[in-house]
C-alpha positions in Angstrom: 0.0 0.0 0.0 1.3 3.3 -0.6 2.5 5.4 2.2 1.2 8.6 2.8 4.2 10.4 1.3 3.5 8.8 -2.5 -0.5 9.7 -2.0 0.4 13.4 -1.2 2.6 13.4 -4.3 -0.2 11.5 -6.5 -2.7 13.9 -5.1 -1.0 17.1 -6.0 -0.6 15.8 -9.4 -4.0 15.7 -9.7 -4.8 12.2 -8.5 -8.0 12.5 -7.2 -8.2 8.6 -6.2 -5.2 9.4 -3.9 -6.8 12.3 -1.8 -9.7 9.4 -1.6 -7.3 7.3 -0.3 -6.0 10.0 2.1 -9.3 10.6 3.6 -10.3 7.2 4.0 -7.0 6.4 5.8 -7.2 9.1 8.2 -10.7 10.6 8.7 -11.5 8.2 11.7 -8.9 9.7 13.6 -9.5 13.4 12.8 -13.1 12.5 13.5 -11.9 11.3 17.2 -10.4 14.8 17.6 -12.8 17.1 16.7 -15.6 14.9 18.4 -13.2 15.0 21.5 -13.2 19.1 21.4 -16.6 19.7 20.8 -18.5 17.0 21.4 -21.0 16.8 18.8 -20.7 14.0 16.2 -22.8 16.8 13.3 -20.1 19.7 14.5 -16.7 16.9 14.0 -17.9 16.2 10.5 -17.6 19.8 9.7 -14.7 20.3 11.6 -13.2 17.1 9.4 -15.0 18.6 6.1 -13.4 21.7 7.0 -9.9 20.3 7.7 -9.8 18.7 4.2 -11.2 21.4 2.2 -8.2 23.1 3.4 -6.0 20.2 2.9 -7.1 20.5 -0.7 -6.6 24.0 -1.2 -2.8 23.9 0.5 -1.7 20.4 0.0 0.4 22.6 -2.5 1.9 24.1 0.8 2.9 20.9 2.8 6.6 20.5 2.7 7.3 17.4 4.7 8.7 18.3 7.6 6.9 16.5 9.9 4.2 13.7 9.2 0.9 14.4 7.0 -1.0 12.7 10.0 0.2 15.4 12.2 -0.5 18.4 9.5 -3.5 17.1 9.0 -4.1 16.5 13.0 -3.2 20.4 13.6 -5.7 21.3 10.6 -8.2 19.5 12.1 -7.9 20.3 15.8 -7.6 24.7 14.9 -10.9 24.1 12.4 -12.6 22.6 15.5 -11.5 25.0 17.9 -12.8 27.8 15.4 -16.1 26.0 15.4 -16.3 26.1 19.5 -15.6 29.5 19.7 -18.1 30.5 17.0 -20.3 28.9 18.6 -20.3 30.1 22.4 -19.9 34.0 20.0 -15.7 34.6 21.3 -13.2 35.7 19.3 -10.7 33.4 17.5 -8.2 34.1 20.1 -10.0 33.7 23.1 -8.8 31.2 25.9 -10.9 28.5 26.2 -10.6 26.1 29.0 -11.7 28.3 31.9 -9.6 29.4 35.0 -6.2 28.0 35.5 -6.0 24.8 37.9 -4.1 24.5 40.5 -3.9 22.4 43.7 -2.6 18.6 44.6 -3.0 15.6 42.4 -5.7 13.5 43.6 -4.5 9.5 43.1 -7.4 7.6 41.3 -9.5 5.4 43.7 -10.0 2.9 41.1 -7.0 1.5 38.7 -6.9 -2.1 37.5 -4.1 -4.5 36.1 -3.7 -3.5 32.2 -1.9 -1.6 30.2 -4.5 0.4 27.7 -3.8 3.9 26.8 -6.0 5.7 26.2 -4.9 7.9 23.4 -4.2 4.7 21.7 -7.7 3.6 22.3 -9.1 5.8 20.1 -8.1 4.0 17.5 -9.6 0.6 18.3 -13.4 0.5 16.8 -14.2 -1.8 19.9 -13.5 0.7 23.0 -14.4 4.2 20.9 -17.5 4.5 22.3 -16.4 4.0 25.7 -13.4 6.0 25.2 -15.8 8.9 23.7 -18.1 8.8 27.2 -15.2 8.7 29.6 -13.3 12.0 27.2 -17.1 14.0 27.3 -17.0 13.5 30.9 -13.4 15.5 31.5 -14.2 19.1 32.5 -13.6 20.6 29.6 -10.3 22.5 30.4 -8.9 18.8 30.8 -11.1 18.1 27.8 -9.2 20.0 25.6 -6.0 19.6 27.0 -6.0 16.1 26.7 -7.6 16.2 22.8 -5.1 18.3 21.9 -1.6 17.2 23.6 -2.4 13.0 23.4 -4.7 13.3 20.7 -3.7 15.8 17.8 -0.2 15.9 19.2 0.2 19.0 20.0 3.1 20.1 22.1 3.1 21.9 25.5 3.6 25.5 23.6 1.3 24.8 21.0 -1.9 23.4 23.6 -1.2 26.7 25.7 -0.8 29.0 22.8 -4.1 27.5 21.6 -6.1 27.8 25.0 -4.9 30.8 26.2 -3.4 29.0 29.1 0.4 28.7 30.6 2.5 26.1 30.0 2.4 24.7 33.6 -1.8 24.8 33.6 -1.1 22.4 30.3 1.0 20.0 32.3 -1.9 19.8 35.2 -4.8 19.6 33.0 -2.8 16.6 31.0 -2.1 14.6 34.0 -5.9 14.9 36.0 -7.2 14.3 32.5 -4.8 10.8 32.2 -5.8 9.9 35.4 -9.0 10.5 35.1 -9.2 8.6 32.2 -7.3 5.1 33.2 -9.5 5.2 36.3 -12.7 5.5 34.2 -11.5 3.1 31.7 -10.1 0.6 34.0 -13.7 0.4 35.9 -14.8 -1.1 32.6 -11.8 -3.0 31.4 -10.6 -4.3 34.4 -13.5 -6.3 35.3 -13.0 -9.7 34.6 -15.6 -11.3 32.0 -16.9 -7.9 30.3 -17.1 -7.8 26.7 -17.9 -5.0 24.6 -20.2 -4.8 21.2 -17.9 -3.9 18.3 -18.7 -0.6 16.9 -17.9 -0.4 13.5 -18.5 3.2 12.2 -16.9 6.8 13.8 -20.1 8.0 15.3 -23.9 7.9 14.7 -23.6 6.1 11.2 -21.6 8.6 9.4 -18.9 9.3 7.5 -17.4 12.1 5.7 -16.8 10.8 1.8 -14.0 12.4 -0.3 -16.5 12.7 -2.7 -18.4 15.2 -0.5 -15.4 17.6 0.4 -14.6 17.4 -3.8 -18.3 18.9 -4.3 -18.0 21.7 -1.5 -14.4 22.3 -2.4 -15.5 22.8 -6.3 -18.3 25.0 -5.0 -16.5 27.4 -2.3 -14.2 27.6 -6.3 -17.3 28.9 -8.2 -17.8 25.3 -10.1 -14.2 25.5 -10.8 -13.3 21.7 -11.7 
């Protein structure tokens, strides 16, 4: 299978079937994200609509220099936090997150034998659901944090730069939020003998076709083909 190098290439040349192929490979994941920020499957599909319409119109632009899935996870994660601040009427550069947290690190009551992750749940169709309950749960300044920093991969700078928040308030957020999160997780995992329905879509049925961005893209270009 082509990597995602040789698809951006193929792409830029015009390849439409490769920017399919790009979509299909990583919309899942960018749906994780901006479902994590905003929590609301019909806003994450724009957010992902919105993050490849602009992949398309800069793909031109991307250079390399670090992984497509982590241009792509930045794209992705700014179009949703755009979207949140529309919607609660702030500016583009206002914090978000609420008031800096401070205090001792409370030890989780609850944490079981195993070894899941839970940024790397999100990729695994069986747990997402779960995963998605336990992350809407998070007061949101952890919320974010931990979307952003585990999830896009944003670093420390970038997370505070995005939130309006210091560095340190990153780091405390990040840890309640992974704590929070294995002790959730672990009440379900670690009970010997539970089993979990496979889920098999990224939320509600949906999906977000390359076909789809193509028509808005063409469009926002006047019927440009």
């Amino acid at each position: 299978m082509d990597d995602d190098a040789i698809l951006v290439e193929r792409a830029r040349g015009g390849d439409f079937g490769a920017f399919e192929a790009l979509v299909g490979r990583h919309e899942g994941r960018l749906y994780g994200i901006a479902r994590g920020i905003l929590r609301s499957p019909e806003d994450a599909e724009d957010a992902v609509q919105t993050a490849f319409l602009s992949v398309l119109e800069h793909l031109g632009e991307f250079r390399g220099e670090a992984p497509f899935s982590s241009w792509i996870a930045q794209i992705v994660s700014n179009a949703a936090l755009k979207i949140l601040r529309k919607r609660r009427g702030l500016p583009l550069a206002a914090p978000l997150g609420g008031e800096e947290e401070e205090g001792d690190i409370a030890h989780p009551e609850f944490i079981a034998d195993w070894g899941g992750d839970p940024a790397r749940l999100a990729e695994d169709r069986e747990v997402r659901k779960v995963l998605e309950g336990a992350i809407d749960g998070l007061p949101e300044g952890q919320r974010l944090v931990f979307v952003l920093r585990d999830m896009a991969g944003k670093s420390v700078a970038e997370t505070a730069e995005a939130l309006g928040i210091s560095r340190a308030n990153v780091k405390v957020r990040l840890l309640r939020a992974r704590l929070a999160l294995r002790e959730r997780l672990t009440r379900v995992f670690g009970v010997p003998g539970r089993r979990l329905e496979a889920s098999h879509d990224h939320g509600g049925g949906r999906s977000t076709p390359a076909a789809e961005i193509l028509r808005r893209y063409r469009e926002s270009e006047g019927g440009a083909a």
